[in-house]
C-alpha positions in Angstrom: -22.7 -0.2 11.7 -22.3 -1.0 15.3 -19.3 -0.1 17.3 -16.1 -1.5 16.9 -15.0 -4.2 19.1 -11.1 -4.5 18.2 -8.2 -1.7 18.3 -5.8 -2.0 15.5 -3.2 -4.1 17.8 -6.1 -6.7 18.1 -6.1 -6.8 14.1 -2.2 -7.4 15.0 -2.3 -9.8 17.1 -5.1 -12.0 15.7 -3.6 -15.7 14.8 -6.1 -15.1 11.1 -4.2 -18.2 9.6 -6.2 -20.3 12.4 -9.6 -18.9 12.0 -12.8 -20.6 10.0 -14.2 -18.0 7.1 -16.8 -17.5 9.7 -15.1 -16.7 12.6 -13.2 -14.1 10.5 -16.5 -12.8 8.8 -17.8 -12.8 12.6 -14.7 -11.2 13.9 -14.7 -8.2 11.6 -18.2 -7.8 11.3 -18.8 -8.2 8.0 -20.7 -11.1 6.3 -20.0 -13.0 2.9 -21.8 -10.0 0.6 -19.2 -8.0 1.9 -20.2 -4.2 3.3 -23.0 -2.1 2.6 -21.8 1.5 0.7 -22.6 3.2 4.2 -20.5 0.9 6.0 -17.8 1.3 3.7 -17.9 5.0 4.3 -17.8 4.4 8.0 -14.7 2.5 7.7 -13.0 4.4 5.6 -14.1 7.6 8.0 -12.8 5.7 11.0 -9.7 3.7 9.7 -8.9 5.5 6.5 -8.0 4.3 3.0 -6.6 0.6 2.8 -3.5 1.9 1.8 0.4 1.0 2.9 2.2 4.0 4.4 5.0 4.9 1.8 8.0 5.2 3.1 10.6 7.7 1.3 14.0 5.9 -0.5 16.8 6.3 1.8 19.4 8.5 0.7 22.3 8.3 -0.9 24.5 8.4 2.3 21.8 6.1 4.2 22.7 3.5 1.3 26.3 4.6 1.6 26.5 3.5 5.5 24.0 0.2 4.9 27.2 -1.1 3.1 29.8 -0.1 5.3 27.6 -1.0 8.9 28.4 -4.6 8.4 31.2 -6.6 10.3 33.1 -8.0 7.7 33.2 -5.0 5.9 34.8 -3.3 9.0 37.2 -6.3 9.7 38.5 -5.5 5.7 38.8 -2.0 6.3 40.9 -2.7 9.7 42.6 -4.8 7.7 43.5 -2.7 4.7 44.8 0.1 8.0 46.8 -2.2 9.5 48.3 -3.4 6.0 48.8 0.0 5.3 50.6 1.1 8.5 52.5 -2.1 8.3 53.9 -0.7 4.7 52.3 -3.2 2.3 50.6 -0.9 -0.2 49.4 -3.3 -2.4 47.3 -5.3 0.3 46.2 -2.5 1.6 44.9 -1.0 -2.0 44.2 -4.4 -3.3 41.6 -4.8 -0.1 40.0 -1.3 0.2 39.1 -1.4 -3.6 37.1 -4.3 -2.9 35.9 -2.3 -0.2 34.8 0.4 -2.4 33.4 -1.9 -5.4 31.4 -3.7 -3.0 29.7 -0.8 -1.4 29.4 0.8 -5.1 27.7 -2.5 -6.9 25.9 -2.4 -3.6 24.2 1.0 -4.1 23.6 0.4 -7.7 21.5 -2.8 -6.7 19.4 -1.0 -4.0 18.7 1.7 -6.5 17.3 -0.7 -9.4 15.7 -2.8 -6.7 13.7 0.3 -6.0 12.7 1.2 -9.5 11.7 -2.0 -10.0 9.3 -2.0 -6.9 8.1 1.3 -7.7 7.2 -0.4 -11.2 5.5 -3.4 -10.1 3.8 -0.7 -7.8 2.6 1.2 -10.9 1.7 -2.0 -12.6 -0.8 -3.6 -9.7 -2.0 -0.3 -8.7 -6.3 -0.8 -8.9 -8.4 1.2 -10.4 -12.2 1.3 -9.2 
């Protein structure tokens, strides 16, 4: 395999949408049959496994702040404070329990929306 002529930002910044089959096939140097076992190796040496760096699930308290870093959230809780110091309990309770079931319902929906992708994960994961 010759050397490589393009640096991972190149792959980046390549427009691929634009480009012929050819100029692709030209561009990574590769041709329609695809690549030889040897050259296969040599990628995988050089640029390691095809894979997508896995990120770990946030935590709870990263989920936690997610739902309270958001402006209206923040304008509610100012508001339940000032309701609060201005002596009207009830708006003040009636608003921070919103508060509080949003960021709850909120959580729950960012934890199933993980298991699901880590099912459709296990699901598509290829086998050679």
């Amino acid at each position: 395999m010759s050397e490589s002529i393009f640096s991972p930002e190149d792959l980046r910044s390549t427009p691929w949408y634009a480009l012929s089959a050819e100029e692709v096939l030209k561009h990574l140097q590769v041709n329609e049959d695809g690549l030889t076992t040897q050259e296969a190796a040599e990628r995988l040496a050089s640029y390691g496994p095809n894979k997508l760096r896995e990120t770990p699930p946030p935590t709870f308290w990263a989920l936690l702040w997610e739902q309270f870093n958001n402006f209206i959230v923040m304008l509610l809780i100012v508001a339940s404070v000032i309701s609060a110091l201005l002596g009207e309990w009830i708006d003040a309770s009636a608003i921070m329990a919103i508060v509080l079931l949003n960021a709850i319902l909120g959580i729950i929906q960012e934890r199933r929306a993980e298991q699901a992708l880590a099912a459709l994960k296990q699901l598509a994961a290829p086998e050679a």
